[in-house]
N, C-alpha and C positions, 0 to 999 in steps of 0.2 A: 409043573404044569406048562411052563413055556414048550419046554421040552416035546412033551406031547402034542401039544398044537401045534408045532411047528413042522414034527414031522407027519403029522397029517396034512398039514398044507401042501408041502410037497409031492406026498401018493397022492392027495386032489388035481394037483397042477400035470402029474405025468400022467396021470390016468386020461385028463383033460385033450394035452396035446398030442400024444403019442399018434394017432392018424394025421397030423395036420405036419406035423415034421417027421422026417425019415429017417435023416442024415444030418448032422450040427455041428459034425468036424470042420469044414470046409467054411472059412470065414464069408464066403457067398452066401451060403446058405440061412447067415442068419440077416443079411443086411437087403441082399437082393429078393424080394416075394411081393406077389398080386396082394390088390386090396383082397381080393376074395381067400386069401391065405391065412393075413394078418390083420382081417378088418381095424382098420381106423374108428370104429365107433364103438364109442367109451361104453354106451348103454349096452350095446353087445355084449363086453366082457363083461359089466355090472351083471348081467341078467344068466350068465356061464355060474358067476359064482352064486348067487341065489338059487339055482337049479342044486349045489353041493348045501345047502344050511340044512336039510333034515337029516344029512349027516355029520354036522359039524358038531362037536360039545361046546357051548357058549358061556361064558363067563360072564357076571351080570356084577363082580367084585369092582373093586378101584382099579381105574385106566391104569393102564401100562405102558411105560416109554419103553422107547432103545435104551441099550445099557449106556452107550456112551455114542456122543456127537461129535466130532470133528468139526470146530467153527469151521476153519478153514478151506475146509470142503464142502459145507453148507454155504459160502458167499456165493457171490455172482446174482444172478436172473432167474430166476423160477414161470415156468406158465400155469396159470391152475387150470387143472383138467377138470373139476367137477369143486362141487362144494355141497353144504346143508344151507340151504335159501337162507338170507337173513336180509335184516332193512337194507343194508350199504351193500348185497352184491346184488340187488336189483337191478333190471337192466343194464348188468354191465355184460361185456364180451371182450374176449382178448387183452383179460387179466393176467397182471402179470406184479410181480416180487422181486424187486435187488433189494441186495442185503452188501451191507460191509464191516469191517471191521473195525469200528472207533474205541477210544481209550474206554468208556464206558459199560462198552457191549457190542451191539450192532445197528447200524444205519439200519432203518424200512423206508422203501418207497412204493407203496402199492399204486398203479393205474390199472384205467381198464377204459375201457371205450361205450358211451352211455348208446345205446342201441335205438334210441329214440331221439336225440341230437345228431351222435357221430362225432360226437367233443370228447375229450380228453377229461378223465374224471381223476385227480391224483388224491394223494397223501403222504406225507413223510411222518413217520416218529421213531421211535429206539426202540429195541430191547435189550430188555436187562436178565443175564443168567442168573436164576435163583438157587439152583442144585447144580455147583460146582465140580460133586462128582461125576455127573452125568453129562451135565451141557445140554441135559434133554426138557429141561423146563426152564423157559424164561418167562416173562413178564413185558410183552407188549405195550408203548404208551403212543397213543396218537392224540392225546391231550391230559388233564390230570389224572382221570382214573384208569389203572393199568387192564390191563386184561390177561387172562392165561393163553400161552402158548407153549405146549406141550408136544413135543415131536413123538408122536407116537409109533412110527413105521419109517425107515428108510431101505432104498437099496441104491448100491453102488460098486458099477462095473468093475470098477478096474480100483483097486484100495491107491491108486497114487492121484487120482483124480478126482472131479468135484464131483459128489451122491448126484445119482441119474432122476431118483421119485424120492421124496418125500410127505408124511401124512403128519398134517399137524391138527390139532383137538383141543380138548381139555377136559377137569375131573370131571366135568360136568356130563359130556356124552353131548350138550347142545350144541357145538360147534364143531363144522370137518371141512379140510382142504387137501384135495389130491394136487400136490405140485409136481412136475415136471421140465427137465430141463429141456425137450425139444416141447411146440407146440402141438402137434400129432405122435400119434402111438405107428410108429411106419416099420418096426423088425417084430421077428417072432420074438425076442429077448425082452423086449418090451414087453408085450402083448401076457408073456407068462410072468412075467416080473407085478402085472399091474393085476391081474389075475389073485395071484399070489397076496396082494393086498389086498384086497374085495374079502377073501376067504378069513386072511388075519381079523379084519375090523367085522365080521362076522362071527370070529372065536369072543371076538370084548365085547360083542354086544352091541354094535351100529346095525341099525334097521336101514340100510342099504338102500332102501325104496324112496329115502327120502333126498336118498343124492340130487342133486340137480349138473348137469354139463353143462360146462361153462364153452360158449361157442368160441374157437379158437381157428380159424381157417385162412386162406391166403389173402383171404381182402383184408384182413387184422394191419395197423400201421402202429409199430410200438416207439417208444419215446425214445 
């Protein structure tokens, strides 16, 4: 099944771009392009990949991770590009995720910027990997009760460096975070990479409509 849906992602994605790139030899070609090429707006490509869900086959079974996660390449700074509203991303903007590597699991330190203040809204807690084969579910704690976090989608450019997008969830389907390691979507690589995500979490079954963008632009001041 993965199988399938995966390579239908791909006939989605090149059917999608093929007018919009020409040429992708030429390392210009993917770094150097107009807003009008590669638009920068997130709901753009959310709305590319909903235009493909009446031909997608969806799965309505138990979430699906990545087979396996690379801590290592998961640390660093994350920006979230979008999310599913919930009480604590209210009024924030110019969210953002480091993560590190401690004897236990990982450092969280989530901020974001409260859009009605303009204060610095933080948090730190851990996670803890639960499924050591994978690295793809851990257990979130930003006080006693844990919470799931499940990385359910990653891509990443170059296999010797840190993952570019990450999607994290859980069994539930009630929670989604598009993270991103630049704050804007600015190459076409991007742009079909996050594409390419929208169509995935459309194969397991995320009603996409409820994403919300998380504002992320040059006035952002991060910690």
């Amino acid at each position: 099944m993965k199988k399938i849906a995966l390579s239908m992602t791909l006939l989605l994605s090149l059917l999608l771009f093929t007018n919009c790139e020409k040429d992708t030899t030429e390392e210009s070609s993917e770094t150097i392009a107009t807003e009008q090429q590669i638009t920068e707006d997130i709901t753009a490509i959310i709305d590319k990949a909903l235009e493909q869900q009446p031909r997608v086959e969806k799965t309505f079974g138990p979430v699906q991770t990545v087979d396996f996660v690379d801590i290592s390449r998961y640390t660093g700074r994350w920006f979230e590009l979008a999310n599913f509203p919930s009480f604590f991303s209210q009024n924030c903007s110019c969210t953002t995720a480091d993560y590190e590597i401690i004897p236990e699991g990982l450092s969280v330190f989530n901020n974001c910027t409260s859009t009605i203040t303009g204060e610095f809204s933080s948090v730190n807690g851990k996670a803890l990997v639960v499924d050591s084969d994978t690295n793809a579910k851990l257990e979130v704690f930003f006080g006693p009760v844990p919470g799931d976090y499940w990385i359910i989608d990653l891509v990443g450019f170059d296999n010797n460096e840190p993952y570019d997008f990450a999607v994290v969830s859980g069994p539930s389907r009630e929670s989604l975070f598009i993270l991103s390691r630049t704050q804007k979507i600015t190459t076409i690589k991007q742009t079909k990479a996050l594409f390419k995500i929208f169509v995935n979490l459309i194969i397991q079954g995320y009603d996409l409509r409820k994403l919300q963008v998380t504002p992320q632009n040059n006035a952002c001041v991060y910690p």
